[in-house]
C-alpha positions in Angstrom: -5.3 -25.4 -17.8 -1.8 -25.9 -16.7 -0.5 -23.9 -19.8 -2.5 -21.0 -18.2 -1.1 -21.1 -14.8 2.0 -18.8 -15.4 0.0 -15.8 -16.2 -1.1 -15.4 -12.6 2.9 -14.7 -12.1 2.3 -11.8 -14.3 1.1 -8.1 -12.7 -1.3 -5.9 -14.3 -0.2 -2.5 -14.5 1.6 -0.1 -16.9 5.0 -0.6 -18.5 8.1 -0.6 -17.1 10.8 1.4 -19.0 12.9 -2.1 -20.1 9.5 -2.8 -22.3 10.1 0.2 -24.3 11.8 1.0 -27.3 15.1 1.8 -25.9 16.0 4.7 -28.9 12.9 6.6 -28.8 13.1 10.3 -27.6 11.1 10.2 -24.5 12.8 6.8 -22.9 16.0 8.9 -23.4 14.6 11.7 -21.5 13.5 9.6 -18.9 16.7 7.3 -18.3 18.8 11.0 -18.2 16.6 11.9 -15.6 16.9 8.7 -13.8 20.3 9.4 -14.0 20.2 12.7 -12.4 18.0 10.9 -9.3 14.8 12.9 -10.3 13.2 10.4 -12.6 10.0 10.2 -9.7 9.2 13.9 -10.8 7.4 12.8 -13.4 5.0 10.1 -11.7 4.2 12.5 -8.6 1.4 11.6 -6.6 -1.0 14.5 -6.2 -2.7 14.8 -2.2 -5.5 17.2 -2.6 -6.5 18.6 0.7 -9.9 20.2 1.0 -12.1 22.0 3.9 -15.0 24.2 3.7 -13.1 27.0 5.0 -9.7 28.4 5.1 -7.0 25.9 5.8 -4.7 28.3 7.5 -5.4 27.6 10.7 -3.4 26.1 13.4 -4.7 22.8 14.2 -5.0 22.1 10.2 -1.5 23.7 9.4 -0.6 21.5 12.4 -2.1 18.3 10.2 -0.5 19.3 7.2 3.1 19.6 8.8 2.6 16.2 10.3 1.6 14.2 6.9 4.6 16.4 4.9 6.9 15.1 8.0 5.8 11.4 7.5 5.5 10.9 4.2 9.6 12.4 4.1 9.9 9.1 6.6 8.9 7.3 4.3 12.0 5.1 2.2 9.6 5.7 -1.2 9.6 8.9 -1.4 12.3 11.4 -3.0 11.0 14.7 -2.5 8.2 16.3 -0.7 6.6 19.8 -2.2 4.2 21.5 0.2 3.1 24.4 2.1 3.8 23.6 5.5 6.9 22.0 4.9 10.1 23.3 6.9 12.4 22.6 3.8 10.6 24.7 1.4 9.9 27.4 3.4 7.0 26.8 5.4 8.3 26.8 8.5 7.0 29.8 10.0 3.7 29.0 8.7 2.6 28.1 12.3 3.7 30.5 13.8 2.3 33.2 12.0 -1.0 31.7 12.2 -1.1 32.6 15.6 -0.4 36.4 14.9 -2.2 37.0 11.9 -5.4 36.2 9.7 -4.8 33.9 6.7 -4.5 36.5 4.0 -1.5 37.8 6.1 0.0 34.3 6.0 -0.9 33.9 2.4 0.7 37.0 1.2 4.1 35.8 3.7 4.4 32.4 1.7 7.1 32.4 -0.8 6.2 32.6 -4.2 7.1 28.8 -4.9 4.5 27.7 -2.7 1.6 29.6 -4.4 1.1 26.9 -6.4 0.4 24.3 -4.1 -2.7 26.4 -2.0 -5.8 27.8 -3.8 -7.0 31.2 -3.9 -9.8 31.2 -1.5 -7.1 28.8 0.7 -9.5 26.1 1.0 -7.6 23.7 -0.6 -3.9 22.6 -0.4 -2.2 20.7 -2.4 1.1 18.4 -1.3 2.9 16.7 -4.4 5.2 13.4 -3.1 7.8 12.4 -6.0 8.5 9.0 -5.9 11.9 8.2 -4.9 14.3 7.4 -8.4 14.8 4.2 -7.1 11.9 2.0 -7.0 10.0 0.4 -9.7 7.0 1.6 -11.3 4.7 -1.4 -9.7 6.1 -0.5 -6.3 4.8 3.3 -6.8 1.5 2.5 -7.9 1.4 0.2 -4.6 2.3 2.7 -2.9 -0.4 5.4 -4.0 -2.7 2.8 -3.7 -1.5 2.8 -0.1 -1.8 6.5 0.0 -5.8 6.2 -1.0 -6.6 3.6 1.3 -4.7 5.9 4.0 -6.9 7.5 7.2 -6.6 11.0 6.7 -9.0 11.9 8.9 -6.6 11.1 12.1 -4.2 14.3 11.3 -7.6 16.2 11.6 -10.2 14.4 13.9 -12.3 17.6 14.4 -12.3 18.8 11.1 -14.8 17.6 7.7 -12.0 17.8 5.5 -11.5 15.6 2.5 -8.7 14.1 1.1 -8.4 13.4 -2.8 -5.2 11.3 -4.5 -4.1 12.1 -8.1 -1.8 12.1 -10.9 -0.3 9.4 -13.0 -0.4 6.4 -10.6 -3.4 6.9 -9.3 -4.9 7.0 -12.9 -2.9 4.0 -13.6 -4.5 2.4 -10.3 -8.2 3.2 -11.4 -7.4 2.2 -14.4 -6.4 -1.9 -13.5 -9.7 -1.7 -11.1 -11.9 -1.0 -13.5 -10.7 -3.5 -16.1 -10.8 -6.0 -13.1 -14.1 -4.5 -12.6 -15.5 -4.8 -16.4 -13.7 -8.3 -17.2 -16.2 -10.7 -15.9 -18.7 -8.9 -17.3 -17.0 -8.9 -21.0 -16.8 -12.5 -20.2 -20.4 -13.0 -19.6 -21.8 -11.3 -22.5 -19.5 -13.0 -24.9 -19.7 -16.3 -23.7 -23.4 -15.9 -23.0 -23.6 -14.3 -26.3 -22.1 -17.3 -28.0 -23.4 -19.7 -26.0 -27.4 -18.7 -27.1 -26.7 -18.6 -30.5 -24.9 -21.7 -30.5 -28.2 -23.0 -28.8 -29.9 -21.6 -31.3 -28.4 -23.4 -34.3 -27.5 -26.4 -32.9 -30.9 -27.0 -30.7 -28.1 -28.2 -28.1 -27.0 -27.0 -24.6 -24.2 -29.3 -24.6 -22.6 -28.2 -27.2 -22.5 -24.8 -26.8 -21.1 -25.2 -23.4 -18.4 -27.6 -24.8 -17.3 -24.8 -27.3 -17.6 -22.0 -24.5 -15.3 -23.9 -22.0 -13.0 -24.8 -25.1 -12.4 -21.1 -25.8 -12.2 -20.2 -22.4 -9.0 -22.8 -21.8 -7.5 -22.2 -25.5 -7.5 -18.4 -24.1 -6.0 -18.8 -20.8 -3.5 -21.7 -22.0 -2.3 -18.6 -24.7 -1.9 -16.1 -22.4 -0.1 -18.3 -20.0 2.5 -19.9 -22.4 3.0 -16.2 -24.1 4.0 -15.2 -20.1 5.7 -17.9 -19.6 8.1 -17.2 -22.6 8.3 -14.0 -21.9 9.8 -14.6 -18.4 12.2 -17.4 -19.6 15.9 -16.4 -20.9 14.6 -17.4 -24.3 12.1 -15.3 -24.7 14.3 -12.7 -23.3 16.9 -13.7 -26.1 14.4 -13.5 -29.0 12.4 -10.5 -28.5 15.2 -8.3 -26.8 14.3 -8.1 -23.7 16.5 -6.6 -20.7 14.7 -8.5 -17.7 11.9 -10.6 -18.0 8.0 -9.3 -18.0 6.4 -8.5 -14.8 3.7 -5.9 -15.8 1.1 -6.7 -18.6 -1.1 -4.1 -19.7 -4.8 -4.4 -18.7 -6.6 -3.8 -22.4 -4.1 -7.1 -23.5 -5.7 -9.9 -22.1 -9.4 -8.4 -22.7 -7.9 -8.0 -26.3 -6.7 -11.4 -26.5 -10.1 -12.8 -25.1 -12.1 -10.7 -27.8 -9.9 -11.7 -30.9 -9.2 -15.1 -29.7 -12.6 -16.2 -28.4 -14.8 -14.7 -32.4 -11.9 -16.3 -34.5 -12.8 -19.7 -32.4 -16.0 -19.3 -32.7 -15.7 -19.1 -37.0 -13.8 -22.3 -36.4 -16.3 -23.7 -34.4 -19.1 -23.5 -36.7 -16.9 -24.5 -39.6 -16.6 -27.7 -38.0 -20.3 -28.2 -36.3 -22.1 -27.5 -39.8 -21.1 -30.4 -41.3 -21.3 -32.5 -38.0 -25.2 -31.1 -37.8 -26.0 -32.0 -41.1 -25.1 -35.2 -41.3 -26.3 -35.6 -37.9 -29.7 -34.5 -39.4 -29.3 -37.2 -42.1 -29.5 -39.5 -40.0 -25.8 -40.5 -39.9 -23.9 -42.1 -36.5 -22.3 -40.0 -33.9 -19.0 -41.2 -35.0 -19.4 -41.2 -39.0 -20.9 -37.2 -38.0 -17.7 -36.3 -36.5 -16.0 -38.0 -39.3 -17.6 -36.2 -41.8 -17.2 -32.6 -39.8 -13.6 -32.8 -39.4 -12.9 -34.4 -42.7 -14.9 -31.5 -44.3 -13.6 -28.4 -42.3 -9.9 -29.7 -41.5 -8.5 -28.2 -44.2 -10.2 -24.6 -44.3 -9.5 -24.7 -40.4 -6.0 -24.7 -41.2 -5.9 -22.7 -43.7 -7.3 -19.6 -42.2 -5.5 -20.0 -39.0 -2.4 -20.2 -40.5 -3.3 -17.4 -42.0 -4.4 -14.6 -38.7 -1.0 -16.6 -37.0 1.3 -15.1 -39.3 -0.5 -12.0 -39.5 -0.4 -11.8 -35.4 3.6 -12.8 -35.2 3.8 -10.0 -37.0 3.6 -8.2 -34.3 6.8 -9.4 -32.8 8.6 -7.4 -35.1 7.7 -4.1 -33.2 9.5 -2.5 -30.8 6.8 -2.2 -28.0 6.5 -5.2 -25.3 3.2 -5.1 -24.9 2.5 -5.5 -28.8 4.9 -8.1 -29.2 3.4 -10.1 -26.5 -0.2 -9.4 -28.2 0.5 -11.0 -31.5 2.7 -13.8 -30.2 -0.7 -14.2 -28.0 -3.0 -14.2 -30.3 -1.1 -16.1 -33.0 -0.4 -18.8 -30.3 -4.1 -19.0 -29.4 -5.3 -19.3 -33.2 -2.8 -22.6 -33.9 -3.9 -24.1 -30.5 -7.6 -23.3 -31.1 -7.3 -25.1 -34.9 -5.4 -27.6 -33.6 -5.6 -29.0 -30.2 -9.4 -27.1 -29.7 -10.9 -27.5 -32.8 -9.6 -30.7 -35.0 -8.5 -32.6 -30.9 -10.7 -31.5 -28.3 -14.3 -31.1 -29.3 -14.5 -34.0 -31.9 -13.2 -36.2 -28.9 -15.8 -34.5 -26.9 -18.6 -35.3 -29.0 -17.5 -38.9 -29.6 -17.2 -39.3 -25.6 -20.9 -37.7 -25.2 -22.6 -39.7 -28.6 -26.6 -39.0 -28.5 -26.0 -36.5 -25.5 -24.7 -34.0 -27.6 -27.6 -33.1 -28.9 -29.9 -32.9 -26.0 -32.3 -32.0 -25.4 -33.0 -31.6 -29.5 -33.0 -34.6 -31.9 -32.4 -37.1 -29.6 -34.7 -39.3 -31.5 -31.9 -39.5 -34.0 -29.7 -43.0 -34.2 -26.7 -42.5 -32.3 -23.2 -44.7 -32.2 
């Protein structure tokens, strides 16, 4: 449990550039651009503005030119593209709306700014660039700022609707929903596991002995894998330039997947010969004996095996993967030996006849 603590220092979220392979084409094109102060043009967050009629009117061009003039306040943002914007053009939007009809004022706007209103100008769209400056977990806070935002102040008479896209935003749904969907993986493989450990064992302790097991070999894993990555020695051996902030959401469902079946195989190559000689009518004690005398040496054996294939994947030049196999290798050598040949046959010795309620308990127990 305390192994797992440092992976609540650890943000979901996408990549930063430092977790990239630095001599790939498109990190190069992104670090010139950074370079030239425009690296935010490709992250822009998309505000799509929508009414059931025209939005060339004065009271909504009105709204528009006061969100294009705030979020230009704003110390996050580089660049502002919209269509009642004084700096690209728009500035005699307003005023024409009071002379003409909107087709007039459509036909008036510069051809840059096409792009940004629909046809039947019922929609609008305003792109914010990011400003070159801040970090990719700071923009996806602050287009998670920009959905939660009140729009409907700019136009309090109005049904319009307001709609955030692009890249963050995408990035954003995507960390909910895996926050969403989590507990439930965790339910249905644990509960999964659980029943048909009950199943083959008769037992509700022991299932729910192995279950918690997992559940701390997975989280003390992930927690010592983020806790090397953040230290200057993990830094050193995997080549890092600062340490990890961001972990991708798919890696710790991944980890909980792989780590959680594999343990499971162990599990049951330790418990079958526990259960039969339990069902012999042997002791508690010589039953543990006889389990981990009989499975020690294929536990090892096959997790020694998946570790080295999973520290494999520190050889790549992706982050994200190298902190998936150094992970999952980490979790298999603690599962086989702190979990599996430690933990549960101290459990079971600490528990004797209980382990097997409510089955068998007629059994003789040490």
């Amino acid at each position: 449990a305390v192994m797992a603590l440092p992976l609540t220092r650890v943000t979901l979220g996408d990549p930063e550039m430092s977790q990239m392979p630095q001599d790939i084409e498109a990190v190069r094109a992104i670090r010139q651009l950074q370079a030239t102060g425009n690296g935010g043009a490709l992250i822009p967050i998309q505000i799509l503005v929508q009414f059931p009629d025209t939005v060339l009117t004065v009271p909504r061009a009105s709204g528009l030119l006061a969100i294009t003039e705030k979020l230009r306040q704003d110390p996050r943002v580089g660049d502002v593209y919209a269509v009642a914007d004084p700096a690209r053009g728009g500035d005699h939007l307003l005023m024409n709306l009071a002379a003409w009809d909107p087709s007039a004022v459509l036909a008036q706007l510069p051809e840059a700014l096409h792009a940004l209103i629909s046809r039947d100008t019922k929609s609008t769209l305003i792109y914010v660039i990011p400003n070159n400056a801040i970090t990719l977990v700071d923009a996806c806070r602050f287009a998670r700022e920009l959905t939660v935002t009140d729009w409907r102040t700019y136009w309090p008479q109005d049904p319009g609707t307001v709609t955030i896209g692009g890249p963050l935003t995408i990035a954003n749904e995507f960390q909910d929903l895996t926050r969403r969907y989590l507990p439930r993986l965790l339910l249905i493989v644990a509960g999964g596991t659980f029943l048909m450990l009950l199943a083959y064992t008769r037992s509700v302790v022991i299932p729910l002995k192995a279950v918690l097991a997992n559940l701390l070999t997975v989280g003390a894993a992930l927690g010592a894998t983020a806790a090397l990555f953040r230290s200057d020695l993990g830094m050193w051996l995997f080549g890092l330039e600062s340490p990890l902030i961001t972990l991708g959401p798919a890696i710790p469902m991944v980890t909980f997947c792989v780590v959680f079946g594999l343990s499971m195989d162990y599990e049951i190559f330790l418990l079958s010969p526990i259960l039969e000689a339990h069902r012999r009518g042997d002791g508690d004690a010589d039953a543990v004996l006889t389990g981990v005398t009989a499975s020690a040496g294929l536990i090892t054996a096959a997790a020694s095996v998946m570790a080295i294939v999973f520290f494999g994947f520190a050889l790549t030049g992706f982050v994200a993967v190298k902190f998936l196999g150094i992970a999952l290798g980490l979790g298999i050598l603690l599962d086989a030996t702190v979990t599996r040949l430690v933990l549960i046959p101290a459990a079971m010795l600490v528990f004797g006849r209980w382990n097997w309620w409510p089955g068998d308990r007629h059994l003789p127990a040490d």
